[in-house]
N, CA, C and O atoms as CSV, one atom per row, in Angstrom:
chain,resi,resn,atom,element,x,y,z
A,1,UNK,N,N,-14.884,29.274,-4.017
A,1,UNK,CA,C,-15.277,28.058,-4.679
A,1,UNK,C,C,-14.400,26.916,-4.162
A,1,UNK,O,O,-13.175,27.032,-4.146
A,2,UNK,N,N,-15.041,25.787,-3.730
A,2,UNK,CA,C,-13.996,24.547,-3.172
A,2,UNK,C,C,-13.579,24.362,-4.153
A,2,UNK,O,O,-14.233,24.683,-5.145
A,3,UNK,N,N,-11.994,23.617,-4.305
A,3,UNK,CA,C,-11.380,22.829,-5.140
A,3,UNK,C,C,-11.674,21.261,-5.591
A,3,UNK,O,O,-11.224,20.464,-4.768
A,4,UNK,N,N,-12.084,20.885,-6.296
A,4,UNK,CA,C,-13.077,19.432,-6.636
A,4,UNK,C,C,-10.921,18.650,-6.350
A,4,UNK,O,O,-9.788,18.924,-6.746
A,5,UNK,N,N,-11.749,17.450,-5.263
A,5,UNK,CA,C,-10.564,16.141,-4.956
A,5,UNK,C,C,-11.177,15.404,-5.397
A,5,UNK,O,O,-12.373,15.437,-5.687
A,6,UNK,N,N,-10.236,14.428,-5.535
A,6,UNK,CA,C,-10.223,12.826,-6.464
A,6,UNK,C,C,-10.859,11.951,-4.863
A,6,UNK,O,O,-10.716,12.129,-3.654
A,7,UNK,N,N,-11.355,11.289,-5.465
A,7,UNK,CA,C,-12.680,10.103,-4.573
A,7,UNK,C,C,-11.634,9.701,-3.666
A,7,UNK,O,O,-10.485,10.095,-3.867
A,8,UNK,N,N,-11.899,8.995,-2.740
A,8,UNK,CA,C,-10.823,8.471,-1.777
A,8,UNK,C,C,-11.834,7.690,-1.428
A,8,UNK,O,O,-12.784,8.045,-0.730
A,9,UNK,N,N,-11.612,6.293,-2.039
A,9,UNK,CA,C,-12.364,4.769,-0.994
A,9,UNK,C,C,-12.408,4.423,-0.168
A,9,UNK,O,O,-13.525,4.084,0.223
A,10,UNK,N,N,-11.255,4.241,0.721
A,10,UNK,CA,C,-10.624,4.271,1.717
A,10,UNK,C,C,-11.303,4.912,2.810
A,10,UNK,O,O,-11.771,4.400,3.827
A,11,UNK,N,N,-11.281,6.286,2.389
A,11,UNK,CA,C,-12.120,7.333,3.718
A,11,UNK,C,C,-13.910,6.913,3.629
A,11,UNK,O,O,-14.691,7.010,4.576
A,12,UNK,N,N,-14.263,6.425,2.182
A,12,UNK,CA,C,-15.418,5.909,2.479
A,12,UNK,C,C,-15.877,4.860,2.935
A,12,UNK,O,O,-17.042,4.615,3.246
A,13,UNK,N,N,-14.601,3.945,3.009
A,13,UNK,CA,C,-15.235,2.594,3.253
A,13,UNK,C,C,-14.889,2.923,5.024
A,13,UNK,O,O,-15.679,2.236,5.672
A,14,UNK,N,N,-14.129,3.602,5.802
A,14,UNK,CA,C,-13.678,3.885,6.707
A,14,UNK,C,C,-14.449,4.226,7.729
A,14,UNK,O,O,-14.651,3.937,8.908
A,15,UNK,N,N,-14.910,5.121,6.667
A,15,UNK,CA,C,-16.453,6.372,7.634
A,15,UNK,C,C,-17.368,5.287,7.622
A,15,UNK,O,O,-17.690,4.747,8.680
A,16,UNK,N,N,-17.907,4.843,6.310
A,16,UNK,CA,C,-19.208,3.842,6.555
A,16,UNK,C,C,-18.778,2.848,7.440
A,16,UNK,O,O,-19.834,2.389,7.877
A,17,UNK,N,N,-18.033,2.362,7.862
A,17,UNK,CA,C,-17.771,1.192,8.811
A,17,UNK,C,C,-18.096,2.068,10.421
A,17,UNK,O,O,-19.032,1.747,11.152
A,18,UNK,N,N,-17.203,3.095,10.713
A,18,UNK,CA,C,-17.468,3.710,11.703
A,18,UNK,C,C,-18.690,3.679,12.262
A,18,UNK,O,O,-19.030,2.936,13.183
A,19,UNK,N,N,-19.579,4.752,11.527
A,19,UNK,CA,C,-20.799,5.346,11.265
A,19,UNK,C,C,-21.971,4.191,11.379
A,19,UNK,O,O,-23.094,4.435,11.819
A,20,UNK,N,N,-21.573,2.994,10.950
A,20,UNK,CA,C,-22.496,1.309,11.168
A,20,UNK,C,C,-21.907,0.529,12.255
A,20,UNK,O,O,-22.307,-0.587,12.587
A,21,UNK,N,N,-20.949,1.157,12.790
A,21,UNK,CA,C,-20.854,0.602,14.178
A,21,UNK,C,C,-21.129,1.360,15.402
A,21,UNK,O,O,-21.192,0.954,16.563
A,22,UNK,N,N,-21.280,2.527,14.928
A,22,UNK,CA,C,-21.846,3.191,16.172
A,22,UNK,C,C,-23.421,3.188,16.285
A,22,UNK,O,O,-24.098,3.161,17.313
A,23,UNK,N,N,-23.840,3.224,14.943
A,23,UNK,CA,C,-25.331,2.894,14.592
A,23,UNK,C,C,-26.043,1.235,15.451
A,23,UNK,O,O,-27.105,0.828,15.921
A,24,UNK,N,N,-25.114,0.919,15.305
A,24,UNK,CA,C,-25.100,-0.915,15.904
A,24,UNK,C,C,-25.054,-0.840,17.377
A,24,UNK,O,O,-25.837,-1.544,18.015
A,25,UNK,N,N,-24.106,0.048,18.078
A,25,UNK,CA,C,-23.852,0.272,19.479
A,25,UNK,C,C,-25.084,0.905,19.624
A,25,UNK,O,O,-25.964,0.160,20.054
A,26,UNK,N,N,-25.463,2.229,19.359
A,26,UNK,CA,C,-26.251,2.917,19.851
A,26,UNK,C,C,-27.753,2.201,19.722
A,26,UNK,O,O,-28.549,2.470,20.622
A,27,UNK,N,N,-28.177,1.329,18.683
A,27,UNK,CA,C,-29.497,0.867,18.736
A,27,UNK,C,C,-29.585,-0.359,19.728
A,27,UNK,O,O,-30.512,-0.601,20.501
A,28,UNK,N,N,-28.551,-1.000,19.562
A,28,UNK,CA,C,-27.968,-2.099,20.755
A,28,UNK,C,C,-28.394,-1.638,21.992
A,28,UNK,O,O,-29.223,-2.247,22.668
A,29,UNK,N,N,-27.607,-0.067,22.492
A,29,UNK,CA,C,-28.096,0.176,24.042
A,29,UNK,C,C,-29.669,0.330,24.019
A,29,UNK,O,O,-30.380,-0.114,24.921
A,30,UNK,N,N,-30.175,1.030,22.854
A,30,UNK,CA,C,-31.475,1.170,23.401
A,30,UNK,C,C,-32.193,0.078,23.632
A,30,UNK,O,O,-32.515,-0.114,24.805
A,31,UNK,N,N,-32.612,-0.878,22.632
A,31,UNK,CA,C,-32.844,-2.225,22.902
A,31,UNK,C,C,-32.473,-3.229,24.366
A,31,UNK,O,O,-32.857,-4.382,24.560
A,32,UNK,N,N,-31.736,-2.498,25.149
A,32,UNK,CA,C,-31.099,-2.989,26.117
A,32,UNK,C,C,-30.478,-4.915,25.620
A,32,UNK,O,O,-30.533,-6.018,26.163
A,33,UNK,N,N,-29.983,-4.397,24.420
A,33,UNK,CA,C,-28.979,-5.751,24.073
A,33,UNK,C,C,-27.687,-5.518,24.356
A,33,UNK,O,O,-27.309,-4.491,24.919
A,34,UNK,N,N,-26.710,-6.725,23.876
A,34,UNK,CA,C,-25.133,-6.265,23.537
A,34,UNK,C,C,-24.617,-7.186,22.401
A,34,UNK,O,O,-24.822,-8.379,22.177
A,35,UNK,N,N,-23.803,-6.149,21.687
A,35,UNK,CA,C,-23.267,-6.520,20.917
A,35,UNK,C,C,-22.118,-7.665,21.359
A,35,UNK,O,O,-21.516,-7.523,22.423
A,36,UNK,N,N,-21.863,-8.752,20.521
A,36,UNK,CA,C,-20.835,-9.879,20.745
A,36,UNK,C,C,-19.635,-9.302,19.960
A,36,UNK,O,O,-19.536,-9.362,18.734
A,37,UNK,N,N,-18.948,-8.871,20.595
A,37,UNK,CA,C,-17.460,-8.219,20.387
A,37,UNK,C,C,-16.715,-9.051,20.003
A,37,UNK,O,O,-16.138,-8.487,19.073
A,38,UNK,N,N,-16.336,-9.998,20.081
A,38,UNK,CA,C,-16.022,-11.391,19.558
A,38,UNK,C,C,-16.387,-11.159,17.962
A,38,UNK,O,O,-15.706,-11.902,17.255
A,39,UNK,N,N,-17.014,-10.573,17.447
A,39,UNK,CA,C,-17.215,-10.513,15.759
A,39,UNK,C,C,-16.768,-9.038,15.154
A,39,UNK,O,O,-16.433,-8.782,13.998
A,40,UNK,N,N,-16.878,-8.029,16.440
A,40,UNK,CA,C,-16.695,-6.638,15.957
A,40,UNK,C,C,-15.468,-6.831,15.473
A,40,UNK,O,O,-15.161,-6.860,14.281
A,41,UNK,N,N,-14.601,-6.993,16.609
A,41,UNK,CA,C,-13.345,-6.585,15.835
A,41,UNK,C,C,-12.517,-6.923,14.408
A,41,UNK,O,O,-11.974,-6.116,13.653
A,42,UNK,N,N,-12.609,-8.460,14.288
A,42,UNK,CA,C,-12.276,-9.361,13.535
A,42,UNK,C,C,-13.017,-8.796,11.746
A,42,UNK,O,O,-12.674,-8.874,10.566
A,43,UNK,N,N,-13.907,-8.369,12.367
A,43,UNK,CA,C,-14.649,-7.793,11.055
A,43,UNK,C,C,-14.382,-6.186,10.534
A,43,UNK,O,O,-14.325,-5.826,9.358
A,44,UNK,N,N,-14.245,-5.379,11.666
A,44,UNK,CA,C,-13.356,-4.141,11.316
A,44,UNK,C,C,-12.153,-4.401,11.157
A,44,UNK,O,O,-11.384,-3.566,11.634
A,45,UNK,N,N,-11.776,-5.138,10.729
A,45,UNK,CA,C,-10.547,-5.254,10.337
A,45,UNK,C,C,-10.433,-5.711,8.704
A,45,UNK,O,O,-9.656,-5.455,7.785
A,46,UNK,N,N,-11.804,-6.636,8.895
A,46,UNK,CA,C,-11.529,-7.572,7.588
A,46,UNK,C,C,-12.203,-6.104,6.412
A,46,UNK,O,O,-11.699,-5.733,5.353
A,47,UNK,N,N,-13.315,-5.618,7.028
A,47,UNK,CA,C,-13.276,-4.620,5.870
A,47,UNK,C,C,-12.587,-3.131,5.440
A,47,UNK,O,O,-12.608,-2.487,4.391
A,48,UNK,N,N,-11.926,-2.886,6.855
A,48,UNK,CA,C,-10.852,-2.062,6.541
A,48,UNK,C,C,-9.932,-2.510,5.671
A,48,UNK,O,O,-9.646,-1.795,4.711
A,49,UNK,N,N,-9.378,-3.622,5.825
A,49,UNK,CA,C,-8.610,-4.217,4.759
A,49,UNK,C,C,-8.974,-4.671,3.035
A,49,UNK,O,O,-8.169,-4.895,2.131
A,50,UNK,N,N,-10.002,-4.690,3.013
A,50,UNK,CA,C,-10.810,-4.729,1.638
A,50,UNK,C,C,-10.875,-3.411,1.336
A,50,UNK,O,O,-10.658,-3.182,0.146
A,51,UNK,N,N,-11.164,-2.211,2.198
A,51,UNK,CA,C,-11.213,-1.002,1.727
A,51,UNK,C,C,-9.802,-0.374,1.546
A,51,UNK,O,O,-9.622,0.452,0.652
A,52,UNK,N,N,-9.004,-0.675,2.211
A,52,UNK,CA,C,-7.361,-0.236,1.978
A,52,UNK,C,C,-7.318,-1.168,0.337
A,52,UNK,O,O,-7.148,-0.487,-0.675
A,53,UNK,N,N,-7.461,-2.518,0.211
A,53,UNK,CA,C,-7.071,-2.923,-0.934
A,53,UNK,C,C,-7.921,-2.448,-2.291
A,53,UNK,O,O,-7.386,-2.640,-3.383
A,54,UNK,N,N,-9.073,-1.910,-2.239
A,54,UNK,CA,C,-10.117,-1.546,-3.069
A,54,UNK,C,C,-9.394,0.049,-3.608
A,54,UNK,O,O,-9.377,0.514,-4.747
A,55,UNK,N,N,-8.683,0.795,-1.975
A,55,UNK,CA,C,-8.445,2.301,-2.647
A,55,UNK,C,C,-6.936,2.301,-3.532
A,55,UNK,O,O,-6.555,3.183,-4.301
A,56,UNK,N,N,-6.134,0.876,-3.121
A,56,UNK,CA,C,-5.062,0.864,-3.642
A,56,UNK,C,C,-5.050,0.164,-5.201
A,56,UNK,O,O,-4.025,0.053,-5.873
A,57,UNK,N,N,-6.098,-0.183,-5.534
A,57,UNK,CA,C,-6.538,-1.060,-6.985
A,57,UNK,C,C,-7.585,0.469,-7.634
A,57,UNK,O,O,-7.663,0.635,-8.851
A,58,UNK,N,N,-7.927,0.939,-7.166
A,58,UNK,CA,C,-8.183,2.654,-7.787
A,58,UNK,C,C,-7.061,3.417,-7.844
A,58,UNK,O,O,-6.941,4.403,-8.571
A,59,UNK,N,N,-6.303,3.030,-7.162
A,59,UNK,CA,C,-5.131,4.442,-7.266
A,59,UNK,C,C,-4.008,3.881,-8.644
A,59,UNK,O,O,-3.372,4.647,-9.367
A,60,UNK,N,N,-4.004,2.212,-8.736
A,60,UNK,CA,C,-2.953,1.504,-9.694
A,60,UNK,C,C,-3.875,2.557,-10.946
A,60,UNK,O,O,-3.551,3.534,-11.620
A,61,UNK,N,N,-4.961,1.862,-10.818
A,61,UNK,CA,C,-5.813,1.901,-12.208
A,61,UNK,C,C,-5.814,3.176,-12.995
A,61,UNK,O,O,-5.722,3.280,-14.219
A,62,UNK,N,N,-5.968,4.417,-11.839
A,62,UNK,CA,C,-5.767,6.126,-12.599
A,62,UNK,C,C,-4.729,6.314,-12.805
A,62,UNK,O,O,-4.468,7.021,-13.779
A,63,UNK,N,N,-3.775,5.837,-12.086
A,63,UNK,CA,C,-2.234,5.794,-12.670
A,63,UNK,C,C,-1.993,5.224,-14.022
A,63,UNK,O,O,-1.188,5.758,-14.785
A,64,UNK,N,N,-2.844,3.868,-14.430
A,64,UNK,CA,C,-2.972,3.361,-15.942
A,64,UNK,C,C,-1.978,2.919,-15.529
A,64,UNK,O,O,-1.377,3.065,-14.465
A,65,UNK,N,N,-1.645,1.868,-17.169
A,65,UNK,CA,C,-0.899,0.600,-16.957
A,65,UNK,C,C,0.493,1.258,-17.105
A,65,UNK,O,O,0.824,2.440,-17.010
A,66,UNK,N,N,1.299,0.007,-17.397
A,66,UNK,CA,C,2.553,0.307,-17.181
A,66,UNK,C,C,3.615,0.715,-15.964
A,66,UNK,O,O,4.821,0.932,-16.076
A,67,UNK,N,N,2.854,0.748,-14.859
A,67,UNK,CA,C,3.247,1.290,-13.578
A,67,UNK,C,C,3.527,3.017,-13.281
A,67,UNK,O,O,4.554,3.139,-12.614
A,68,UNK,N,N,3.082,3.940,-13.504
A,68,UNK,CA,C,3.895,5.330,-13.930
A,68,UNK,C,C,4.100,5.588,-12.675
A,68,UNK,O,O,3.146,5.435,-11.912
A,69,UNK,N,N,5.795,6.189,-11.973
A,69,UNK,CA,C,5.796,6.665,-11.266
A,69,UNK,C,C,5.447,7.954,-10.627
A,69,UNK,O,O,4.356,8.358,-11.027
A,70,UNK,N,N,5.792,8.425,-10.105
A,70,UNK,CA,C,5.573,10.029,-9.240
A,70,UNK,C,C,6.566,10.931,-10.162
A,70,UNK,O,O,6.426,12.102,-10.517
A,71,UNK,N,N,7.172,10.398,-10.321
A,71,UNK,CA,C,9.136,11.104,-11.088
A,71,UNK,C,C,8.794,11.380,-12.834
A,71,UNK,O,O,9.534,12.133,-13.467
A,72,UNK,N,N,7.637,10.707,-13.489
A,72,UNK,CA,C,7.538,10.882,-14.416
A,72,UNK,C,C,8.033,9.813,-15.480
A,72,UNK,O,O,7.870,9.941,-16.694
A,73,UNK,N,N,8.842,8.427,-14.678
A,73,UNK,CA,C,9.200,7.478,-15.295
A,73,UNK,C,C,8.457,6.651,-15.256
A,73,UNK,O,O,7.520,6.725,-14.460
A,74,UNK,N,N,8.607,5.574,-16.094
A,74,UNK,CA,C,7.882,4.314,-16.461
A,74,UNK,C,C,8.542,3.400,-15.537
A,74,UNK,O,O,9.744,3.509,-15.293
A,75,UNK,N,N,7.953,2.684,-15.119
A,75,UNK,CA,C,8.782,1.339,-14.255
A,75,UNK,C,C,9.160,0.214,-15.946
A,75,UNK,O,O,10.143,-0.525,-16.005
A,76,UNK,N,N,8.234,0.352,-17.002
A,76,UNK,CA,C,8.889,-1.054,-17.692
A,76,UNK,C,C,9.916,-0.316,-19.248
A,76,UNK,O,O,10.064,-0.837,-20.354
A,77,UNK,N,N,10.446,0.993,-18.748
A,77,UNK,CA,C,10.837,1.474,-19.631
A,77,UNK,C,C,12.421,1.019,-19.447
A,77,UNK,O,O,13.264,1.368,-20.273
């Protein structure tokens, strides 16, 4: 039986970016177009970074307030 893991945003927003840029390349060649690279990058970046900040505002939130560390302490104790 697999062991059920906690969601990871991050790897989803990661993969779907991948996975829609190769989708983009590959329909691109057939079409005999090209993609303007001039936007790729600038934009894998910008939503990698929304997805890094999206998995790190899920990870505060299951942690719940107060800050709880790893150690079992409170940061406002």
């Amino acid at each position: 039986m697999m062991r059920k893991h906690r969601f990871d945003v991050y790897a989803l927003v990661a993969g779907g970016l991948f996975s829609a840029l190769a989708v983009l390349y590959l329909v691109a060649s057939l079409n005999d177009r090209e993609v303007n690279s001039r936007f790729v990058l600038p934009l894998t970046f910008i939503v990698l970074g929304a997805g890094g900040l999206a998995g790190a505002l899920v990870a505060a939130s299951r942690r719940g307030r107060g800050g709880a560390r790893d150690d079992g302490h409170r940061l406002d104790d």
